[in-house]
DSSP file (Angstrom, degrees, kcal/mol; ACC not computed):
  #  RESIDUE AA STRUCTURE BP1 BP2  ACC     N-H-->O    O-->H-N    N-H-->O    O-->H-N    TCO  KAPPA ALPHA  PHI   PSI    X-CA   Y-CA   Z-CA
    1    1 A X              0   0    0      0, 0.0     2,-0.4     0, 0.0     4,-0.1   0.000 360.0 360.0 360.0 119.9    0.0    0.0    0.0
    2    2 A X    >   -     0   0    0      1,-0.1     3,-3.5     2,-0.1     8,-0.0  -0.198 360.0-144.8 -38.0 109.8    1.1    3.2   -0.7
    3    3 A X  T 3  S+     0   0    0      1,-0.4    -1,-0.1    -2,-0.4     7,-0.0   0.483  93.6  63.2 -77.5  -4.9    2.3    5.3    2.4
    4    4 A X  T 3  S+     0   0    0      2,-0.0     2,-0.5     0, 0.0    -1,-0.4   0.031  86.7  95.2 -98.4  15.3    1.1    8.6    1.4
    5    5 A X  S <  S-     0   0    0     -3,-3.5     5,-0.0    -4,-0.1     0, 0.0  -0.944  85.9-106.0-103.5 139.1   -2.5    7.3    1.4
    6    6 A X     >  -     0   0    0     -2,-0.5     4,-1.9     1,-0.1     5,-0.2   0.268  25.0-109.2  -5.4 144.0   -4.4    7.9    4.4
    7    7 A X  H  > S+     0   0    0      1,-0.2     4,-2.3     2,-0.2     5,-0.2   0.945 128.2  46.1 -64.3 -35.0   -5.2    4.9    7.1
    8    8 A X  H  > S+     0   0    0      1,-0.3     4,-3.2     2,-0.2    -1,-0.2   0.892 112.6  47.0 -61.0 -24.1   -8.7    5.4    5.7
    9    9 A X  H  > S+     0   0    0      2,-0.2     4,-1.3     1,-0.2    -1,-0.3   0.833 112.4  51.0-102.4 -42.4   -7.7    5.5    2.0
   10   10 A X  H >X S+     0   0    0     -4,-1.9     3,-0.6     2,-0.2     4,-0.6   0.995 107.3  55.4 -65.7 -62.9   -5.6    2.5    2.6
   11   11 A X  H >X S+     0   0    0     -4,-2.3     4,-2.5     1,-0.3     3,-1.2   0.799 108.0  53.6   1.2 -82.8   -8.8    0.6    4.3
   12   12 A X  H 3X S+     0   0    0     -4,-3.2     4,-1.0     1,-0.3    -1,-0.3   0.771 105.1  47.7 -45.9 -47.1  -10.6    1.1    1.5
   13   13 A X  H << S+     0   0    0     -4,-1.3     4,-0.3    -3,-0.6    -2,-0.3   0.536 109.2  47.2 -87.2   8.1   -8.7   -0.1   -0.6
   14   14 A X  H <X S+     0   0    0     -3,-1.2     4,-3.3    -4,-0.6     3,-0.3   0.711 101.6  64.2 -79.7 -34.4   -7.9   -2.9    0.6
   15   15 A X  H  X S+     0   0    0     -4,-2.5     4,-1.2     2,-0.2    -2,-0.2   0.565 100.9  57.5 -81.5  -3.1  -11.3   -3.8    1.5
   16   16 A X  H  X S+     0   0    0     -4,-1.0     4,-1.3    -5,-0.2    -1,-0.2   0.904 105.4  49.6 -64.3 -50.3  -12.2   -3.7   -2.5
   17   17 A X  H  > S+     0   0    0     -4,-0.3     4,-2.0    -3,-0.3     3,-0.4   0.866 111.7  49.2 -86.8 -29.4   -9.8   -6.1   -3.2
   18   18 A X  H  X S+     0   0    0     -4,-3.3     4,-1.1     1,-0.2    -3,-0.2   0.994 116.6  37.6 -50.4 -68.3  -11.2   -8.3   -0.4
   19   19 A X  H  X S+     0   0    0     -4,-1.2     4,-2.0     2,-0.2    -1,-0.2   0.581 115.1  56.4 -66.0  -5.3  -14.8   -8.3   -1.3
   20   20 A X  H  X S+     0   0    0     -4,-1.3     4,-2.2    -3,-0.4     5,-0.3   0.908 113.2  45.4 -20.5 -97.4  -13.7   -8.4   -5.1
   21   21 A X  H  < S+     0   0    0     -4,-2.0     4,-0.5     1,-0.2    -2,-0.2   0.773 115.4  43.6 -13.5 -37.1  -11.9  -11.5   -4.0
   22   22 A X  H >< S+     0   0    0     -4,-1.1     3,-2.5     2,-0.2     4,-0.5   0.990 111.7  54.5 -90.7 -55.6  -14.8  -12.9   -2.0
   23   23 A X  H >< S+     0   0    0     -4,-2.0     3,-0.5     1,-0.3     4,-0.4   0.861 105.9  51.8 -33.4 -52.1  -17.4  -12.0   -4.7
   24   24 A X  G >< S+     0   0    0     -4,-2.2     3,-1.2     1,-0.2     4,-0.5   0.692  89.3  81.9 -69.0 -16.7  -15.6  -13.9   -7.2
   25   25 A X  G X  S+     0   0    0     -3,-2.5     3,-1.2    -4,-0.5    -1,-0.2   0.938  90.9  50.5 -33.6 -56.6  -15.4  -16.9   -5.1
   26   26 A X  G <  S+     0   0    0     -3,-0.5    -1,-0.2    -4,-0.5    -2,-0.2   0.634 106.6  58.4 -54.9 -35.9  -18.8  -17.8   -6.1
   27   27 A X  G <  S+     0   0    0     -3,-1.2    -1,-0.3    -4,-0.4    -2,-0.2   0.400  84.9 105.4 -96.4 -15.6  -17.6  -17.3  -10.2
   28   28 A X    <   -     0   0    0     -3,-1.2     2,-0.2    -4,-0.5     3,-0.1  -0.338  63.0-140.3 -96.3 156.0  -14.6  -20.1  -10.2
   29   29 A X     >  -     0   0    0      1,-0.1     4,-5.4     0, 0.0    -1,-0.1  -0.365  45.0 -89.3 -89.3-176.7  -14.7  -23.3  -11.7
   30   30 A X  H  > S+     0   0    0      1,-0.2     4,-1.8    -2,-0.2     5,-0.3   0.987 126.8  55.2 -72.0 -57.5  -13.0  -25.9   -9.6
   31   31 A X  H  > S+     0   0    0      1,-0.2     4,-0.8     2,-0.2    -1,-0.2   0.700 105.8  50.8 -79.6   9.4   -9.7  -25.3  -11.3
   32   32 A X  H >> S+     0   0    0      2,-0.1     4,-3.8     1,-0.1     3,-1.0   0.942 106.1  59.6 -63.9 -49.6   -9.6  -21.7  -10.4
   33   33 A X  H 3< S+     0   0    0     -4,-5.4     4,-0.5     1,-0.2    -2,-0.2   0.762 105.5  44.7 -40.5 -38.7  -10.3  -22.6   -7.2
   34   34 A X  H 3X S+     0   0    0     -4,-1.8     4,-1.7     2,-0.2     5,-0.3   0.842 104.2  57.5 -51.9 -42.6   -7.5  -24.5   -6.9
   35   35 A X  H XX S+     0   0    0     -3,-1.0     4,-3.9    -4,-0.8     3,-0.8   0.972 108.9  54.8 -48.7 -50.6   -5.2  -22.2   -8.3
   36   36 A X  H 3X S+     0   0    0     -4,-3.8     4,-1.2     1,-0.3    -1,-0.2   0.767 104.1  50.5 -40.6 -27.6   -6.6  -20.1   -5.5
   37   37 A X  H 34 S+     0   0    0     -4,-0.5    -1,-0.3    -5,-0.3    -2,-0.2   0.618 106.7  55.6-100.6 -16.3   -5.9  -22.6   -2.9
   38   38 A X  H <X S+     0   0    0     -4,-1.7     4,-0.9    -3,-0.8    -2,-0.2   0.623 108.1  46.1 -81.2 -18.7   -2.2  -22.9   -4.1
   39   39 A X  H  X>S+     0   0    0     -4,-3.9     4,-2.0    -5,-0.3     5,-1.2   0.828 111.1  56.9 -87.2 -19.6   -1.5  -18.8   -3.8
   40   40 A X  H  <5S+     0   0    0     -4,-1.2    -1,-0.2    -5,-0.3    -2,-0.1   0.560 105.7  45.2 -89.3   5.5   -3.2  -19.1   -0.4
   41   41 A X  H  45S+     0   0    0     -4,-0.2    -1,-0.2     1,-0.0    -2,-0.2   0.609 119.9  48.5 -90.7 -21.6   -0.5  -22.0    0.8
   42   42 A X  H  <5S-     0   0    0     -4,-0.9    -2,-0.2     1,-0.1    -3,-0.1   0.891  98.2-143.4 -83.1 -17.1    2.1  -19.4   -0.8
   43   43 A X  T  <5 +     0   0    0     -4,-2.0    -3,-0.1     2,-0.1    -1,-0.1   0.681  49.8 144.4  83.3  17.2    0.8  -16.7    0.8
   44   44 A X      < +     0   0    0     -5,-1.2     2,-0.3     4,-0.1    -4,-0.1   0.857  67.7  42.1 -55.1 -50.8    1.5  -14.2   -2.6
   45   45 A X        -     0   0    0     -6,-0.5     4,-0.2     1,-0.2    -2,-0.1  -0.868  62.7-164.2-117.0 120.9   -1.9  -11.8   -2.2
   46   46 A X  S >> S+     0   0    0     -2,-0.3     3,-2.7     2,-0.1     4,-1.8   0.928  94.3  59.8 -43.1 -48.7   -3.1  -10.4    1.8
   47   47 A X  H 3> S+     0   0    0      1,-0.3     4,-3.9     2,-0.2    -1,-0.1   0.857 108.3  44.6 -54.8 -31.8   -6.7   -9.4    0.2
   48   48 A X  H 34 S+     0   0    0      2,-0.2    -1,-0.3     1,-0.2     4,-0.2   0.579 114.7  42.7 -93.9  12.6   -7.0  -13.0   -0.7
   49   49 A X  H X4 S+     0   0    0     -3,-2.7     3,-2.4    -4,-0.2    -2,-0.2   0.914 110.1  56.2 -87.0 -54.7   -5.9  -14.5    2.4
   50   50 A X  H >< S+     0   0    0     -4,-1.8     3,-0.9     1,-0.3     8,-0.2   0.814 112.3  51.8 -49.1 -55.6   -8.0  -11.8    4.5
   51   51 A X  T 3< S+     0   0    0     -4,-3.9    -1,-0.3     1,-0.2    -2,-0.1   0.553 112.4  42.6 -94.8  16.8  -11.1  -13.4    2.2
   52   52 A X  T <  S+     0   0    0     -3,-2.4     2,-0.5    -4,-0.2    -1,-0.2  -0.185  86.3 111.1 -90.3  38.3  -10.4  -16.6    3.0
   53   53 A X    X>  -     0   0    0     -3,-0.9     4,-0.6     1,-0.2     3,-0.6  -0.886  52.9-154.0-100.1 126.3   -9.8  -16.4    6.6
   54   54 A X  T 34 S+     0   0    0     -2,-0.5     3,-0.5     1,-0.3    -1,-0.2   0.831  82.9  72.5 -67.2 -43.7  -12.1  -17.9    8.4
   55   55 A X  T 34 S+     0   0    0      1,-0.3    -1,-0.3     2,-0.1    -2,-0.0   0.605 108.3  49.5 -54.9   7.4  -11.9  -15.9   12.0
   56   56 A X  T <4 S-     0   0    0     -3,-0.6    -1,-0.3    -6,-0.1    -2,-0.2   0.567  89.5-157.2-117.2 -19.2  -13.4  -13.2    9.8
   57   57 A X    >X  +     0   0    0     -4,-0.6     3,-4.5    -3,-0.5     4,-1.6   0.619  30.3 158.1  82.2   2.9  -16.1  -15.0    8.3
   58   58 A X  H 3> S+     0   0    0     -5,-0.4     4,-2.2     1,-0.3     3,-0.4   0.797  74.5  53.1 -44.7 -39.5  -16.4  -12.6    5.2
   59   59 A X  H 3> S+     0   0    0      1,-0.3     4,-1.1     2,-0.2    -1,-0.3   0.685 113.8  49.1 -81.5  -9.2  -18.3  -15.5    2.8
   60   60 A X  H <4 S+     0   0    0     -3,-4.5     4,-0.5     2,-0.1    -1,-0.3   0.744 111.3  45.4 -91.7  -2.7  -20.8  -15.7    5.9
   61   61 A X  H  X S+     0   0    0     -4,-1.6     4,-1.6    -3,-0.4     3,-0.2   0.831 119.6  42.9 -87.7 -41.3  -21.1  -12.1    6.0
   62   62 A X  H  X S+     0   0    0     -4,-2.2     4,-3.2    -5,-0.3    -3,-0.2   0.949 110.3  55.5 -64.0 -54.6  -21.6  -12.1    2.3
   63   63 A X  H  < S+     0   0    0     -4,-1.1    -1,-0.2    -5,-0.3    -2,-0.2   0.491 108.5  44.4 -86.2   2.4  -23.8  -15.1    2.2
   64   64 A X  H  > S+     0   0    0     -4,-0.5     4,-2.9    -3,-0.2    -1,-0.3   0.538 102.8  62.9-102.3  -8.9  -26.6  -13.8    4.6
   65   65 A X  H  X S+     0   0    0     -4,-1.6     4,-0.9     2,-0.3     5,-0.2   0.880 105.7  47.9 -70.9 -51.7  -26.7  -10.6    3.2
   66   66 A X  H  X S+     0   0    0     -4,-3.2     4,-1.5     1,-0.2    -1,-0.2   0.762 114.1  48.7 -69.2 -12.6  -27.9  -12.6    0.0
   67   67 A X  H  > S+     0   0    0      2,-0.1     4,-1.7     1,-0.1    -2,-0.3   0.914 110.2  46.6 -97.0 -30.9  -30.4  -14.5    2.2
   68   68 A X  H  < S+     0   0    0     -4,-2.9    -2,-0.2     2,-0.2    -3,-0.2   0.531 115.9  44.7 -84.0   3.2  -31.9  -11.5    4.0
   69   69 A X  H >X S+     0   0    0     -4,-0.9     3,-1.4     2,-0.1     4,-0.7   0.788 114.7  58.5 -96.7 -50.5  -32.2   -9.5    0.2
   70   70 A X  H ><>S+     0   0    0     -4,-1.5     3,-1.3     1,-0.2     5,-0.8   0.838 116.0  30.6 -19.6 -70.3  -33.7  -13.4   -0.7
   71   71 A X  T 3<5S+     0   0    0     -4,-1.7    -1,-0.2     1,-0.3    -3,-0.1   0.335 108.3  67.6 -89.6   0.4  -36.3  -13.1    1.8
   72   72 A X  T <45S+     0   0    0     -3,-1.4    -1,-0.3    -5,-0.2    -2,-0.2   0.593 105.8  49.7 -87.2 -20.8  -36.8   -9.4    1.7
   73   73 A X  T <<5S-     0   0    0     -3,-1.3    -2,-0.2    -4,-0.7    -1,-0.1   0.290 125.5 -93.3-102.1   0.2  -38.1  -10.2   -1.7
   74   74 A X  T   5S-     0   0    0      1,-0.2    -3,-0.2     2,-0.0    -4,-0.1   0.774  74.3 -69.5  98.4  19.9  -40.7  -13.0   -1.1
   75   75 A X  S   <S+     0   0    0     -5,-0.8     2,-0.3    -6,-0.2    -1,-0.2   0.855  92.1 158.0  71.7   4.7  -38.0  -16.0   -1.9
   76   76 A X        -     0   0    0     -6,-0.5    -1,-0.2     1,-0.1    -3,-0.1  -0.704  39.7-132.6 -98.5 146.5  -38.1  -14.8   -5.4
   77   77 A X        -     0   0    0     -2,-0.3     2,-0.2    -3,-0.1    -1,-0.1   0.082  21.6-138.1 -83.5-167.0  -35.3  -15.5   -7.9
   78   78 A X        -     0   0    0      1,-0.0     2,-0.2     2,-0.0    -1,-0.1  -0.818  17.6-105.7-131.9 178.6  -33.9  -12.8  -10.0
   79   79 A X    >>  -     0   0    0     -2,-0.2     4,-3.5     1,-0.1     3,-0.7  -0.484  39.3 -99.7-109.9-177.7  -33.0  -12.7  -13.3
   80   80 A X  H 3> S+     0   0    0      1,-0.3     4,-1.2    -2,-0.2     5,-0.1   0.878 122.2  47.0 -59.4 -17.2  -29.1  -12.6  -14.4
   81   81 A X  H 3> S+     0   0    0      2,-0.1     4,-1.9     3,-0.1    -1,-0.3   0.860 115.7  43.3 -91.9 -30.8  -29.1   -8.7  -15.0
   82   82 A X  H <> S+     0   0    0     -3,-0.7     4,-1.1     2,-0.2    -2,-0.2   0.564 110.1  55.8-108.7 -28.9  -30.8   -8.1  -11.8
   83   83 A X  H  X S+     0   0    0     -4,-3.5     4,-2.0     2,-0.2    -2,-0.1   0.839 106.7  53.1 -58.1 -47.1  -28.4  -10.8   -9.9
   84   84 A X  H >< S+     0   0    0     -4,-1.2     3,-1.4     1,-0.2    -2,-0.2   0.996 116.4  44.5 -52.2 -52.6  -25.2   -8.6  -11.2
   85   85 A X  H >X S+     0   0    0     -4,-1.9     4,-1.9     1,-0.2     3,-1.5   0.885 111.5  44.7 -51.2 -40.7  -27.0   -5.7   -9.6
   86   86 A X  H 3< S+     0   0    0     -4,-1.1     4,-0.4     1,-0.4    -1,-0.2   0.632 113.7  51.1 -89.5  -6.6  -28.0   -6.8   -6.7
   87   87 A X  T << S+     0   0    0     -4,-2.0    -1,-0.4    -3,-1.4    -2,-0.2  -0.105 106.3  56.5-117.6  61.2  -24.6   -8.4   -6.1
   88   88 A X  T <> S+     0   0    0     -3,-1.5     4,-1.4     3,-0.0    -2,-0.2   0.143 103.2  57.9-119.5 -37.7  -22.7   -5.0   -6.9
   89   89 A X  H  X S+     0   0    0     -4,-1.9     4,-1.5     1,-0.3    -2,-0.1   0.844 109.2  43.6 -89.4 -16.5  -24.6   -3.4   -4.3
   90   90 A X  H  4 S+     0   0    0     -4,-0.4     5,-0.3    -5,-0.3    -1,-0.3   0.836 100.5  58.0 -73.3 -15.9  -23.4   -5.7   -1.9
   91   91 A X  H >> S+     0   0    0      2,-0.2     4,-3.7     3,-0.2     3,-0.8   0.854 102.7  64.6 -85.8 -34.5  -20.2   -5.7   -2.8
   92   92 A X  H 3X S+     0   0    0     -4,-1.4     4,-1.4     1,-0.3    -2,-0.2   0.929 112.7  36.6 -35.5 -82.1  -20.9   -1.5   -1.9
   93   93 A X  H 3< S+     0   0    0     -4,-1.5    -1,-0.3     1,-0.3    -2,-0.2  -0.065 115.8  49.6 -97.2  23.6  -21.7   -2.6    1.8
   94   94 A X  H <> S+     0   0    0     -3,-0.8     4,-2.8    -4,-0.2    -1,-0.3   0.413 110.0  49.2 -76.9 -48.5  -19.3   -5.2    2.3
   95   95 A X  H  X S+     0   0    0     -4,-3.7     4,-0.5    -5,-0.3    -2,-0.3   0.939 116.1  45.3 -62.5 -26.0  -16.5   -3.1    0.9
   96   96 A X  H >X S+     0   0    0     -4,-1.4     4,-1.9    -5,-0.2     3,-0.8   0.958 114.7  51.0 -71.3 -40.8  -17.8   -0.1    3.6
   97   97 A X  H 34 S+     0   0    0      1,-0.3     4,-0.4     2,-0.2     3,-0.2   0.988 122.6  33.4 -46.9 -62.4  -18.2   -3.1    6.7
   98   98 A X  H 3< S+     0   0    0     -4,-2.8     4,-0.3     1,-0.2    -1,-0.3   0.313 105.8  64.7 -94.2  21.5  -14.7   -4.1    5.9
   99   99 A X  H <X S+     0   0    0     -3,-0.8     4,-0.6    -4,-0.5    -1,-0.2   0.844 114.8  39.8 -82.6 -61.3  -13.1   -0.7    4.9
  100  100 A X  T  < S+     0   0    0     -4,-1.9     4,-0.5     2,-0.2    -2,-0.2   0.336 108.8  61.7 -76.0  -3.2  -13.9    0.3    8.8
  101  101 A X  T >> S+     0   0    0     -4,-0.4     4,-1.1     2,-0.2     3,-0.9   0.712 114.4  34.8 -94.5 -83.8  -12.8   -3.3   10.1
  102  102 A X  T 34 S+     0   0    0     -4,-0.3     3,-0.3     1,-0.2    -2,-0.2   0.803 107.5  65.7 -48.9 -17.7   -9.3   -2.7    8.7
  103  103 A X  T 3< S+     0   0    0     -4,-0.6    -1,-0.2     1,-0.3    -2,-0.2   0.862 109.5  42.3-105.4 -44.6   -9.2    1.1    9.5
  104  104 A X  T <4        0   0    0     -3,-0.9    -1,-0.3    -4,-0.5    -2,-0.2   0.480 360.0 360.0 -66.7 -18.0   -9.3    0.2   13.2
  105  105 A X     <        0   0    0     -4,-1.1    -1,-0.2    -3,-0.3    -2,-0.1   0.306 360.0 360.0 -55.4 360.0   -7.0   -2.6   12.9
């Protein structure tokens, strides 16, 4: 990170490339996933270790936030244009949750 940014400005932008990370979990075939699981034994990327870490729990944070928009809508599905949206605006208030999670760290 660049040392002339702000703690906040740093935060933030780490906490894009985390929820970026975390979002795209969901997108992999199995042998991305793997790939994935070989840069997190090398230990290459923080953001993607920080969204696989379990002690933070980010794919449960992620994944009730899609069940309480689920059930906020009647259990009804959406269609693929309306999925992209709806998981862009999450990705909005995960990247603010965890912007302010790191900025206190």
């Amino acid at each position: 990170m660049p040392a002339e940014l702000s703690r906040r400005s740093r935060a933030q932008l780490l906490a894009r490339r985390v929820v970026a990370e975390l979002v795209a979990m969901d997108d992999r075939s199995e042998v991305e996933a793997s790939l994935v699981r070989v840069a997190l034994l090398v230990g290459a990327d923080p953001a993607l270790a920080l969204a696989h870490d379990a002690a933070l729990d980010l794919a449960g944070e992620l994944a009730r936030e899609r069940l309480t928009r689920f059930e906020a809508r009647g259990c009804r599905q959406l269609s693929a244009a309306a999925w992209s949206a709806e998981t862009r605006e999450i990705a909005m208030v995960l990247e603010k949750r965890c912007a302010e999670r790191f900025r206190r760290m």
